[in-house]
N, C-alpha and C positions, 0 to 999 in steps of 0.2 A: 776785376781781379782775374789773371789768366793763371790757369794753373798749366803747368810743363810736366809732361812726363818725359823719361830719357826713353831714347828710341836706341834702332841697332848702330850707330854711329855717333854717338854721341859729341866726339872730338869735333865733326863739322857744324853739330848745332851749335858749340859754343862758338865757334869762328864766326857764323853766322850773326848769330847776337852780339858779340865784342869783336868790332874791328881797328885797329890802328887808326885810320880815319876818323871813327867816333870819340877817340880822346881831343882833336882837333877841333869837331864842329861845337860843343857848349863850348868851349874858349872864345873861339871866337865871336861865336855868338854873344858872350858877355859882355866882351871888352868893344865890340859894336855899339851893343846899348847905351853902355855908360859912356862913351866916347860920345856917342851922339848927344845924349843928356847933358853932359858937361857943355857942348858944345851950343845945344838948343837954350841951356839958360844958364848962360856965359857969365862968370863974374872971378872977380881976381880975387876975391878973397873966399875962393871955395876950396882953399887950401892952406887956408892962415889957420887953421885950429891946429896944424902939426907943429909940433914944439917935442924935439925928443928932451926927455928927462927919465930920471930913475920911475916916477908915475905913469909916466908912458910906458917904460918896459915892463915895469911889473902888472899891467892891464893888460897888456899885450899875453905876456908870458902865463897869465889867470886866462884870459880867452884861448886859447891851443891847449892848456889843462883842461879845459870844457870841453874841448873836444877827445880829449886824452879820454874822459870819464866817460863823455858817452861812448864810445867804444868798448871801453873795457863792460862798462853795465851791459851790452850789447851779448859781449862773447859769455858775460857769466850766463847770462839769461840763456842763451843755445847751450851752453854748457850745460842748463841744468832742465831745460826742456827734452835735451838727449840724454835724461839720467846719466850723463856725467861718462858719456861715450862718447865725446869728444876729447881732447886735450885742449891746454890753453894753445897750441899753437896751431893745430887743427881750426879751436875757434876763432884766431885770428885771420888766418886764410880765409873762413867761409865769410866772417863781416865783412871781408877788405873787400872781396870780391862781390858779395851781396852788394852793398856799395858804389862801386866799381859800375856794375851792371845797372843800377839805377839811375848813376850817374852819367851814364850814356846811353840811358833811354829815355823816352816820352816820359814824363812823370804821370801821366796818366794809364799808364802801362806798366810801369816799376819796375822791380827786379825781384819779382817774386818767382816767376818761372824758373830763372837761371839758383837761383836758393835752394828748390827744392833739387834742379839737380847737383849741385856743390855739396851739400849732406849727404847725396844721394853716393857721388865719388867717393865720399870719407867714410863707407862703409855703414853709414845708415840704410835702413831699408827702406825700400821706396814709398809707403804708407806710411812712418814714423818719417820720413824726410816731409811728407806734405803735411801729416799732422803737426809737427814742429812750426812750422812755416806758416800755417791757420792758426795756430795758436796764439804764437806771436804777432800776427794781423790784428787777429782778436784784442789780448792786451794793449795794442796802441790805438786801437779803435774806443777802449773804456777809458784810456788815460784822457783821448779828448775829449768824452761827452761827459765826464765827471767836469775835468777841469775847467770846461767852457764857461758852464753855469757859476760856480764859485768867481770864476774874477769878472762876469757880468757883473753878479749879486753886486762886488765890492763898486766896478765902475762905471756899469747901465754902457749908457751907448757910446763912453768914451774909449771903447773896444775896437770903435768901428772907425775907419778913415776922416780926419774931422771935415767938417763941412765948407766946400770950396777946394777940396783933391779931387786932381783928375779921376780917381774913382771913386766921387762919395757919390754921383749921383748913379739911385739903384743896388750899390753896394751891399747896403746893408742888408735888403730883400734877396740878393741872391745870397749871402752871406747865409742867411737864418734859413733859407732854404735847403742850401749845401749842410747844415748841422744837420738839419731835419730827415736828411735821405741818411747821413754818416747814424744818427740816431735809431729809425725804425732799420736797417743791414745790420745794425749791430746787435739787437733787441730779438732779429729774427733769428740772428747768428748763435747768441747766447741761450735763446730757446733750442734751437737746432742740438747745437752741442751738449747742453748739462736736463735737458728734460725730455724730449722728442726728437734723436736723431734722424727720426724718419717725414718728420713735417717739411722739411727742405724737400726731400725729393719729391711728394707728393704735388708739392705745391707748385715746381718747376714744373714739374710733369702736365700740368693744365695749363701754366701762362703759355708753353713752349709747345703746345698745340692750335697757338695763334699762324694762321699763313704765314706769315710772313717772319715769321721767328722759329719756323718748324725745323729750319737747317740748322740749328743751335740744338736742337732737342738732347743729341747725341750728348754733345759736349757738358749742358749740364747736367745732365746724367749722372756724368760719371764726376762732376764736380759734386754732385749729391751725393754719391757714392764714397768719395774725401770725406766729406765731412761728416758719414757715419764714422769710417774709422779710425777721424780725429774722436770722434766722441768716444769711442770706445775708450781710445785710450789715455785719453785725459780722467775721464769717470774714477772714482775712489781716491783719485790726488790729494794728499797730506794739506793740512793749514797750511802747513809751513812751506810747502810746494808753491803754495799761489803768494804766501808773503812773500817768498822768492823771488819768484818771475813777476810781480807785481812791483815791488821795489825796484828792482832793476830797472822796468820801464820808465818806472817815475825819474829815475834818476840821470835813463840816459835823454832822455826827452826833455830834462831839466836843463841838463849837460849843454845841449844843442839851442837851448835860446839861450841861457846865459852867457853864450858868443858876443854877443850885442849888447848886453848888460855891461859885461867886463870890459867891449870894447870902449863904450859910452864913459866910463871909468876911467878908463885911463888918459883921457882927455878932459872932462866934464865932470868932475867928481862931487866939486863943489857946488855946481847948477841941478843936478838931480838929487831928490829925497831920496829914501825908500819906496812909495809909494810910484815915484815916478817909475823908479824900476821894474815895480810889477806893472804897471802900463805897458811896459815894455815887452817885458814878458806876456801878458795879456794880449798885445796887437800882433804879438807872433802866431799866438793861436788860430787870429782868424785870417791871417794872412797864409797859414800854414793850409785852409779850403781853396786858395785860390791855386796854390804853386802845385797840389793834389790832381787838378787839371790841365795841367799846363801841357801843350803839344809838344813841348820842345824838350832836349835833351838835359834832366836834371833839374828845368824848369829856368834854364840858362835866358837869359835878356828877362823872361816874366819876373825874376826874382828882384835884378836891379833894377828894374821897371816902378816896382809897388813897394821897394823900401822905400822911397823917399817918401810916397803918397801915407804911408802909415807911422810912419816914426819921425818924419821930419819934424812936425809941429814940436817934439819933442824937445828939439837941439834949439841952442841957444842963436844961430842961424842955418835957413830950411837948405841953406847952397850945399853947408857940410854934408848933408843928405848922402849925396852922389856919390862923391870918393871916400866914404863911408862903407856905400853898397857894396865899391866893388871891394876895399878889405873886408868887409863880413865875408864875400865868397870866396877869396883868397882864403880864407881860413878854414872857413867851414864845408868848401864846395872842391874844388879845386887839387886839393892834396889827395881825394880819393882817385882823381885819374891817372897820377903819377903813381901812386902807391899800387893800387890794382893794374896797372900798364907794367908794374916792375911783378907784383905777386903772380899775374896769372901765369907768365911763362912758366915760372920755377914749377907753382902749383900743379900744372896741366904735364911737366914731364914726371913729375913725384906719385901723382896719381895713377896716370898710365903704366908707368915705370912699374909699379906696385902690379898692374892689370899683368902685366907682359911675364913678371916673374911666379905668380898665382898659376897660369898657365903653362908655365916651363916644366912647374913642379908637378901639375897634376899631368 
């Protein structure tokens, strides 16, 4: 997790982070992947399942609703993480661009720095910009280690890539690993925050007198430093506060697999249960450990790389897999670069614009 503070120039750090160029390279990079894939396991009928009909469009048109929903749960959730100092159009600015910035970075990296400063322009203060930003880490961090365990429970190691995919073998050991680290950070995180804000710094403060990690010291420091006064001000939060921003997450996080649900729908309606569906939903989960690492931008080629290896088995042939993948990111990946390519300019003169006239007056 990187946390960003905004410096005396702030206009050249976001340049820096979002360039023109970076909307171009995950494109590319996808449509590489899948190109290649299509290519490496060639077959003419890996594009017989398209049959537009009134079924098709209405799946179609329920997966872009899903995407619709988890955005909106997104903006309520900052909406009311900022006690409601934002506006909704405020809070769409800050997701499209949060987004935006993720989308064109390392998924291992994200767009948490550029978040904190995006609140930070909308007149948050810079503390309640990072506690916002922690917070909401935190809630998507309980949504996956709750929900992991529940749809194991239901379907044991049918979660995991089936056996005979290019990633089953080890898979699942790095898989249960990857929980296991997202588990005891989150465990430490939620101690940190609601019991002992001061265990975090304490704790950094000895690992980061190791040699070789002593040049880090600073920085977590002050990253321990956050997350005392995320704790502060979360501390005394209402039931209804966390049913809030609790449901929210469930919902957009909901929102964002049932992409693939709906899309499965509107082709295959008749061939999958119920249950097939939470499978589906289920293999998003652990698919969603692997795209978390991903060096590339948004997780661009790894994404249509390890659909097919996790949801193929699914489909009533493994070929549909492929141009599958790349409509899932067509939908769910892809409109955040045009959307944040078209938002940031407007956003970045409306905020300065604002700077410029603050200034005039005092």
């Amino acid at each position: 997790m990187i946390i960003f503070a905004p410096k005396s120039d702030p206009l050249t750090d976001i340049h820096q982070i979002i360039k023109p160029g970076r909307v171009v390279y995950p494109i590319v990079i996808g449509l590489a992947v899948a190109g290649w894939m299509l290519w490496r396991n060639f077959d003419r009928d890996a594009f017989s399942f398209f049959e537009w009909s009134w079924a098709a469009a209405a799946g179609l048109l329920a997966a872009f609703g899903m995407m619709a929903l988890r955005d909106l749960a997104y903006m309520y959730r900052i909406r009311v993480l900022t006690d409601f100092q934002l506006s909704w159009k405020q809070a769409f600015d800050v997701i499209m661009l949060w987004e935006f910035s993720s989308a064109v970075s390392p998924s291992v990296v994200g767009g948490t720095g550029p978040a904190i400063f995006f609140l930070y322009k909308e007149g948050i203060n810079t503390g309640k910009s990072t506690a916002v930003v922690l917070t909401a880490i935190f809630l998507d961090e309980v949504f996956f280690i709750v929900m992991v365990p529940l749809l194991y429970f239901l379907f044991g190691n049918q979660v995991f890539p089936p056996d005979g995919a290019l990633m089953s073998d080890g898979i699942k050991l790095a898989l249960m690993l990857g929980y296991l680290a997202i588990f005891v950070y989150t465990l430490l995180l939620a101690y940190t925050l609601f019991i002992n804000p001061y265990f975090f710094k304490w704790l950094l403060s000895y690992i980061f007198l190791i040699p070789f990690l002593r040049r880090y010291r600073t920085r977590m420091r002050k990253l321990a430093n956050q997350l005392i006064i995320t704790s502060n001000m979360i501390k005394g939060k209402s039931a209804g506060y966390w049913f809030k921003v609790g449901f929210s997450t469930f919902l957009s996080w909901t929102g964002r697999y049932w992409v693939v649900n709906f899309m499965f729908m509107a082709w295959f309606f008749d061939h999958l249960g119920w249950m097939d569906h939470l499978l589906v939903y289920a293999r998003q989960l652990t698919m969603w450990i692997i795209l978390l690492i991903s060096p590339t931008p948004g997780g661009s080629g790894i994404a249509e790389f390890i659909f097919s290896d996790f949801l193929g088995d699914i489909l009533p042939n493994i070929s549909w897999a492929i141009p599958l993948a790349l409509l899932w990111r067509l939908i769910s990946y892809y409109p955040y670069l045009f959307i944040g390519a078209i938002v940031l300019p407007r956003w970045i003169k409306r905020v300065f614009r604002k700077k410029m006239v603050y200034e005039r007056i005092e």
